[in-house]
C-alpha positions in Angstrom: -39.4 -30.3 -60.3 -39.3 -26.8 -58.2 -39.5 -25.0 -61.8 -35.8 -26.0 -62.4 -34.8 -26.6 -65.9 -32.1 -29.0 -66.6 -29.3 -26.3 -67.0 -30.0 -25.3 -63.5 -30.0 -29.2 -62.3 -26.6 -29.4 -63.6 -25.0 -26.6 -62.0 -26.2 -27.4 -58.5 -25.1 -31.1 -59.3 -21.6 -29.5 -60.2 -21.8 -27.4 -57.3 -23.1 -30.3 -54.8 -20.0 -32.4 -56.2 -17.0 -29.3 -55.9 -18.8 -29.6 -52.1 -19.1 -32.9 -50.9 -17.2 -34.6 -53.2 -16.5 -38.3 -52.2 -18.6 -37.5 -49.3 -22.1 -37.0 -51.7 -23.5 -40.5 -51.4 -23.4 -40.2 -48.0 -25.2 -36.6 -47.6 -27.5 -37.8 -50.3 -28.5 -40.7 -47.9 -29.4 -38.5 -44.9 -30.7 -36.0 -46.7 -33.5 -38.8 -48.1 -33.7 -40.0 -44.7 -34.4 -37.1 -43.3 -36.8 -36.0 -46.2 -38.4 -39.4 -45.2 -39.0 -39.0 -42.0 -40.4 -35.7 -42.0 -43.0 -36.7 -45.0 -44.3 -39.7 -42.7 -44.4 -37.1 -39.9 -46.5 -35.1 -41.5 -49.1 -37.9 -42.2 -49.3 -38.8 -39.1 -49.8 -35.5 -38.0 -52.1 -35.4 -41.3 -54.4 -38.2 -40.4 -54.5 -37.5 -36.4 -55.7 -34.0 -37.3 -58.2 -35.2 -39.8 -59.8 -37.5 -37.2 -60.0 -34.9 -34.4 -61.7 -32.4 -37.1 -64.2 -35.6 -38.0 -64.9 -35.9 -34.4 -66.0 -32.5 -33.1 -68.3 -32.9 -36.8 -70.1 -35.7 -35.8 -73.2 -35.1 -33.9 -73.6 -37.1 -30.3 -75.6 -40.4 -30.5 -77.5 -39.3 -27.4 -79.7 -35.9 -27.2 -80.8 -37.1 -23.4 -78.4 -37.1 -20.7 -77.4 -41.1 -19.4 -80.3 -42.0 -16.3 -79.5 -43.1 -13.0 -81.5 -46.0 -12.9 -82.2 -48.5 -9.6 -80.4 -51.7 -9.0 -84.1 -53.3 -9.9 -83.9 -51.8 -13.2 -81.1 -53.2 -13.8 -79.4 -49.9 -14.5 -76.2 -48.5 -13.0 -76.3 -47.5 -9.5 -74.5 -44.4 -7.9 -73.5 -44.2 -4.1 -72.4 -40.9 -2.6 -70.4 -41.1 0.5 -72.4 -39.8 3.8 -70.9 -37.3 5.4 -71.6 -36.2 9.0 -70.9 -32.9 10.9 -68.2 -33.4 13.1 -68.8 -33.6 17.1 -68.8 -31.0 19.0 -67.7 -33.5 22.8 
């Protein structure tokens, strides 16, 4: 664990205990809380991360651009507005 050895568990325990003393179970709490939180943040940011680098790997299903087929086709139609000059009266 972090290359401590035992001695060295036991003196910060001491430590932690001169410290906090009847206050310890309560900063232990929070502090496993907080370590919580901030492991399931990172796997969210983890996985979201992950997916955007899978996306921009995957090639595109289409290598022609979509056609703007007629209404007889049966394809999608697109309208443009007209626009006309305006009057010179």
């Amino acid at each position: 664990m972090f290359g401590l050895g035992p001695l060295e568990l036991v003196v910060i325990a001491a430590i932690a205990v001169m410290i906090y003393g009847k206050r310890l179970p309560e900063v232990g709490q929070t502090f496993g809380r907080t370590v919580g939180q901030l492991r399931r943040q990172w796997q969210a940011m983890s996985r979201e991360f992950e997916m955007a680098t899978n996306l921009d790997a995957q090639p595109t299903a289409r290598s022609t651009p979509p056609s703007r087929g007629s209404a007889e086709e049966g394809g999608p139609t697109v309208a443009s507005p007209k626009l006309e000059p305006p009057s010179e009266s």
